[in-house]
C-alpha positions in Angstrom: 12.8 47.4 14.4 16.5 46.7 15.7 16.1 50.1 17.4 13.1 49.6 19.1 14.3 46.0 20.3 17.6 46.6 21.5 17.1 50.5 22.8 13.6 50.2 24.0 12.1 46.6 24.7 15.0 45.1 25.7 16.0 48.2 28.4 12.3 48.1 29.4 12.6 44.5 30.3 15.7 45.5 32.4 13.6 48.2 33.8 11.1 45.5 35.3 13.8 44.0 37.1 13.6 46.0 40.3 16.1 44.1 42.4 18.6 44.9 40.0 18.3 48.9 40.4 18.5 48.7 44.1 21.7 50.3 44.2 22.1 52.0 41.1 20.3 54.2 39.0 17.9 52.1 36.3 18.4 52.5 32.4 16.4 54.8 30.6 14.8 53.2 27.3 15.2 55.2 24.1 12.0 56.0 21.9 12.7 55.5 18.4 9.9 58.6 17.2 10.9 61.2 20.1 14.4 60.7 19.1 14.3 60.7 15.6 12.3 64.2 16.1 15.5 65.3 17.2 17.5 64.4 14.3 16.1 66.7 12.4 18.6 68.8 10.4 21.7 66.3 11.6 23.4 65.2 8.4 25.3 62.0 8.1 28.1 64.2 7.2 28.5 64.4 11.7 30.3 60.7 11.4 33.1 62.5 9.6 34.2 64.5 13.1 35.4 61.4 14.4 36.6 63.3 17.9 34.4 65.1 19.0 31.3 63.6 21.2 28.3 63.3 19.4 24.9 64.5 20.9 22.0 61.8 21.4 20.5 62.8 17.8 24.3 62.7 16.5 24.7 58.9 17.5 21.0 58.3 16.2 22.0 59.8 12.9 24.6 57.4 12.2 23.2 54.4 13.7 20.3 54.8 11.4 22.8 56.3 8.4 25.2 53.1 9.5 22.8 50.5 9.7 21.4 51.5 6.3 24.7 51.3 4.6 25.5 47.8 6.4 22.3 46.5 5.0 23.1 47.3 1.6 26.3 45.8 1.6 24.7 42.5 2.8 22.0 42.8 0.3 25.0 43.1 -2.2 26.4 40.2 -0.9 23.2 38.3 -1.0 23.1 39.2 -4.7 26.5 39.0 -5.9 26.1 35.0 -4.3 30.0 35.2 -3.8 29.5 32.8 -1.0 28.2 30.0 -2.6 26.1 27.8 -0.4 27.0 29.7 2.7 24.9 32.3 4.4 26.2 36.3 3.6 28.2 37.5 6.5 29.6 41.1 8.2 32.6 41.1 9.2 33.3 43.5 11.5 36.9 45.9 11.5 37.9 48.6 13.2 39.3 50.1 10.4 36.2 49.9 8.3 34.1 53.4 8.1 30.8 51.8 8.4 31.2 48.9 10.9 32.8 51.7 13.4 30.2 54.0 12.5 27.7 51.4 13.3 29.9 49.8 16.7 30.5 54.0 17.9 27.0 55.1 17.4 25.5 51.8 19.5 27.9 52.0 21.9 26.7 55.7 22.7 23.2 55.2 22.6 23.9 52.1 24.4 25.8 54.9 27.3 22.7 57.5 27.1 20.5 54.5 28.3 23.1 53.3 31.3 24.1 57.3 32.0 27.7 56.3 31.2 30.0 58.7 29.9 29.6 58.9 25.8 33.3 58.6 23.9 34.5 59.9 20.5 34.5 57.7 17.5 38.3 58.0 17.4 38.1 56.9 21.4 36.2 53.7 20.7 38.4 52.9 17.9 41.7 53.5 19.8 40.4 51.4 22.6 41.2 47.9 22.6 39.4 45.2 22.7 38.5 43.6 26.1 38.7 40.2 27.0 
C-alpha cells in the first residue's frame, strides 16, 4: 500500500499536472506487480554492498525487505508499551542499518521515477543533510 501511494498514485497525480512538464521531462510512476516481477531471485543480502548502485529491483528489494523490518520494530514497540501513554515512534539515524536501508532504497526509487541519477547507500549516508 505505501508503494503504490507514494510510487504510483501520488507520481500519477503529478503526471496530470501538464503545466508542470512543459519544460522538463514528466515522472514515470512505478507499478508495484511489474516491479516486483523483477525482483525475482534478488536477495536482501544486496543491502550489504553498500557502494555499489543498486538496479531498480535492487532498491525494490530492500524497500520492501526495509519496510518489513521497520514494521516489526514498531510492532515491538507497540507491544513492549515502553512508551507509556504516548504513540510508538521511528526514529530515524543514519547510522541505523534499517532506517538507511529504508531512506537509500526510497530515495532511488524516488530517482528512477524523476530520471535522476541513482547514488550508493554509502553515498546517501555520507551526504549531509540539507537545509
Amino acid at each position: 500500500m505505501v508503494f503504490e501511494k507514494v510510487f504510483k498514485e501520488d507520481i500519477e497525480r503529478l503526471r496530470s499536472m501538464e503545466g508542470m512538464w512543459n519544460t522538463r521531462k514528466p515522472p514515470e510512476p512505478l507499478d508495484y506487480d511489474k516491479v516486483s516481477q523483477e525482483v525475482l531471485g534478488v536477495g536482501s543480502a544486496i543491502a550489504q554492498q553498500d557502494q555499489i548502485v543498486w538496479t531498480l529491483a535492487e532498491n525494490f528489494a530492500v524497500f520492501i525487505d526495509s519496510l518489513r523490518r521497520l514494521s516489526n520494530r514498531l510492532e515491538e514497540l507497540r507491544a513492549n508499551g515502553e512508551t507509556g501513554n504516548a504513540p510508538s515512534v521511528l526514529t530515524f539515524d543514519k547510522d541505523d542499518v534499517d532506517t538507511l536501508d529504508f531512506v537509500a532504497a526510497s530515495a532511488n526509487l524516488r530517482s528512477y521515477i524523476f530520471s535522476i541519477e541513482t547514488r550508493s547507500k554509502f553515498d546517501i549516508k555520507r551526504e549531509p543533510a540539507s537545509t
